[in-house]
C-alpha positions in Angstrom: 0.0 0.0 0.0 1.1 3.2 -1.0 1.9 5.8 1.9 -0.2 8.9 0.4 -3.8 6.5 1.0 -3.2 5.8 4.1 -3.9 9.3 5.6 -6.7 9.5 3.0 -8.3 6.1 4.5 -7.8 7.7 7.9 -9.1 10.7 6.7 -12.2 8.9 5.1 -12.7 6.7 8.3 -12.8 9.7 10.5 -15.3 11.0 8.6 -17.8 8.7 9.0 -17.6 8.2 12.6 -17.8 12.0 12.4 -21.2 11.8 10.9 -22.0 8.3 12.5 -21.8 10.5 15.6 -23.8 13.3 14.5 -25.9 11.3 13.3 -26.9 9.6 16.6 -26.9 12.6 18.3 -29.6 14.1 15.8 -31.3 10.7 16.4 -31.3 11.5 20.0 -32.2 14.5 20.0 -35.0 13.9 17.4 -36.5 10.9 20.1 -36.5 13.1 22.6 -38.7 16.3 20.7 -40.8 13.0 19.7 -41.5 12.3 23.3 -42.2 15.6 24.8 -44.2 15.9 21.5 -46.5 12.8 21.5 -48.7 13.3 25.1 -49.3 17.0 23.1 -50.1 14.9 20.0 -52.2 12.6 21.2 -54.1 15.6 23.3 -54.5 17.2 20.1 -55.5 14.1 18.1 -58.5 13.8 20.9 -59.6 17.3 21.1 -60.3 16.3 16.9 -62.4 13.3 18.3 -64.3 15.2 21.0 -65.1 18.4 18.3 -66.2 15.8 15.4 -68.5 14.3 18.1 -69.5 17.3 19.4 -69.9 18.9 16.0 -71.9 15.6 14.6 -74.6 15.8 18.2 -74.8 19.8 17.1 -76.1 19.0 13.1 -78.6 15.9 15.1 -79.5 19.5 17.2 -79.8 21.5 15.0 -81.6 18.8 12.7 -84.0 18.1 15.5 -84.7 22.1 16.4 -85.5 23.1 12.6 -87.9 19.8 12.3 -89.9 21.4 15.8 -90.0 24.6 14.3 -91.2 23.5 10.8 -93.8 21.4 13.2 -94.4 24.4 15.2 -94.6 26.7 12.4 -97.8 24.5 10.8 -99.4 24.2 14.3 -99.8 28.2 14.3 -100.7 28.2 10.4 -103.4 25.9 11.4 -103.9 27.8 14.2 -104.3 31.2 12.7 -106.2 29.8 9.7 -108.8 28.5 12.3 -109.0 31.8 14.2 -109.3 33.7 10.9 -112.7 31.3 10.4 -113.9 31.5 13.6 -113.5 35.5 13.9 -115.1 35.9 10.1 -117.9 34.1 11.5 -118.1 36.2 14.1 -117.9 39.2 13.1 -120.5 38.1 9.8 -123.0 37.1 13.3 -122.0 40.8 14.9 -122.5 42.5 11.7 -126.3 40.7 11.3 -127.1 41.5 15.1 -125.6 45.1 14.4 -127.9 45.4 10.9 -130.9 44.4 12.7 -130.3 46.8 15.5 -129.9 49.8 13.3 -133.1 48.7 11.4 -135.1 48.8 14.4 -133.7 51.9 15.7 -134.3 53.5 12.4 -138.0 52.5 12.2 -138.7 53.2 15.9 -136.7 56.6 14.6 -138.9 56.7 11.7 -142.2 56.6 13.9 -141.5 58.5 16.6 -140.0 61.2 14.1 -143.8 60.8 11.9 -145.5 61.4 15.2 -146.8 57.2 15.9 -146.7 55.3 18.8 -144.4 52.4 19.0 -146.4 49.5 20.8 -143.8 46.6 22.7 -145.5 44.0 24.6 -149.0 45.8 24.4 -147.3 49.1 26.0 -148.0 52.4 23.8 -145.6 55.3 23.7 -141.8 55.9 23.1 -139.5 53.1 23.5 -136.0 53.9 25.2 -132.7 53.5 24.4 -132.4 50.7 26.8 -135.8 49.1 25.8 -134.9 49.0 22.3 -131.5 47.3 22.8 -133.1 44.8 25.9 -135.6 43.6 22.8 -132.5 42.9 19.8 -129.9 42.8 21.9 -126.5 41.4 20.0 -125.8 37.6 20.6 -122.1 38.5 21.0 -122.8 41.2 23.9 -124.4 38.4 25.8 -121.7 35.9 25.5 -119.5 38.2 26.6 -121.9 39.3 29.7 -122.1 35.3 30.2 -117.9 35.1 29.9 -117.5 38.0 32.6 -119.5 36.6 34.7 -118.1 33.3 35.1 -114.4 35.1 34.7 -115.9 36.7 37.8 -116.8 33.4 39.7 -113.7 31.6 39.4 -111.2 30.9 41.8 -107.9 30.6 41.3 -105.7 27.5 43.0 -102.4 27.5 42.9 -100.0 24.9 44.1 -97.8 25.7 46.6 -94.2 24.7 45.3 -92.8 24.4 49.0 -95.7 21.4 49.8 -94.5 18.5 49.7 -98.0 16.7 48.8 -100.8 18.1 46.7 -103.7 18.6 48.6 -106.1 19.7 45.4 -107.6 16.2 45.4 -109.4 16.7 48.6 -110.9 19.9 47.9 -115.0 19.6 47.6 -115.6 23.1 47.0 
């Protein structure tokens, strides 16, 4: 062997154990980022479990809250459409009571005014105001006497949120 490759195999031989040695020292320093690293990655990796649950029970929410207000939204269309018809009829029934009113107003109006007698129940002479409307009074104006006076009768129970039993079974009155 030549003298001149000799230093040059040295050379070469140092140079790997050079970078065999940096090499393992990368190694360890890369193993130990990778363990500080991997309770914080698998944190991480389970915070993306918990928010893909938690995002997929939010849709079923959300899913669940639009179907309640679609069902909600045709109770109250039924509801309003059913009020509309019961308030037309109504107030077709006030408006006949009112037109029958007015009629017999204008006619005792129309007699009194041509001089005649108006004759209710047998009795000569002018009717009053309160005659007239006791003989055609509105069927409306007496349902709502009727509804204040029961509002009027009823009693309110409540039940005591601090009792322990309830006591509104043994009530006779």
């Amino acid at each position: 062997m030549p003298a001149s490759i000799l230093p040059k195999a040295i050379w070469v031989v140092a140079t790997l154990l050079k970078l065999k040695m940096a090499t393992q020292g990368a190694n360890a320093v890369s193993m130990g980022v990778t363990k500080r690293l991997e309770p914080l990655l698998v944190m991480v990796e389970r915070a993306a479990e918990v928010m893909q649950d938690m995002m997929a029970e939010l849709r079923k929410a959300a899913d669940r809250l639009y179907n309640t207000s679609e069902d909600a939204r045709d109770e109250l269309q039924k509801a309003a459409g059913v009020t509309k018809d019961k308030v037309s009829r109504a107030v077709e029934g006030a408006w006949e009571e009112i037109t029958k009113v007015s009629e017999g107003l204008h006619a005792s109006a129309d007699k009194v005014g041509s001089g005649g007698e108006v004759r209710r129940g047998g009795q000569e002479g002018t009717p009053t105001y309160a005659a007239v409307l006791k003989s055609r009074l509105l069927a409306a104006h007496q349902s709502n006497l009727t509804r204040a006076w029961v509002r009027d009768q009823l009693v309110l129970i409540d039940k005591d949120p601090a009792a322990e039993t309830n006591n509104l079974g043994r009530l006779d009155e």
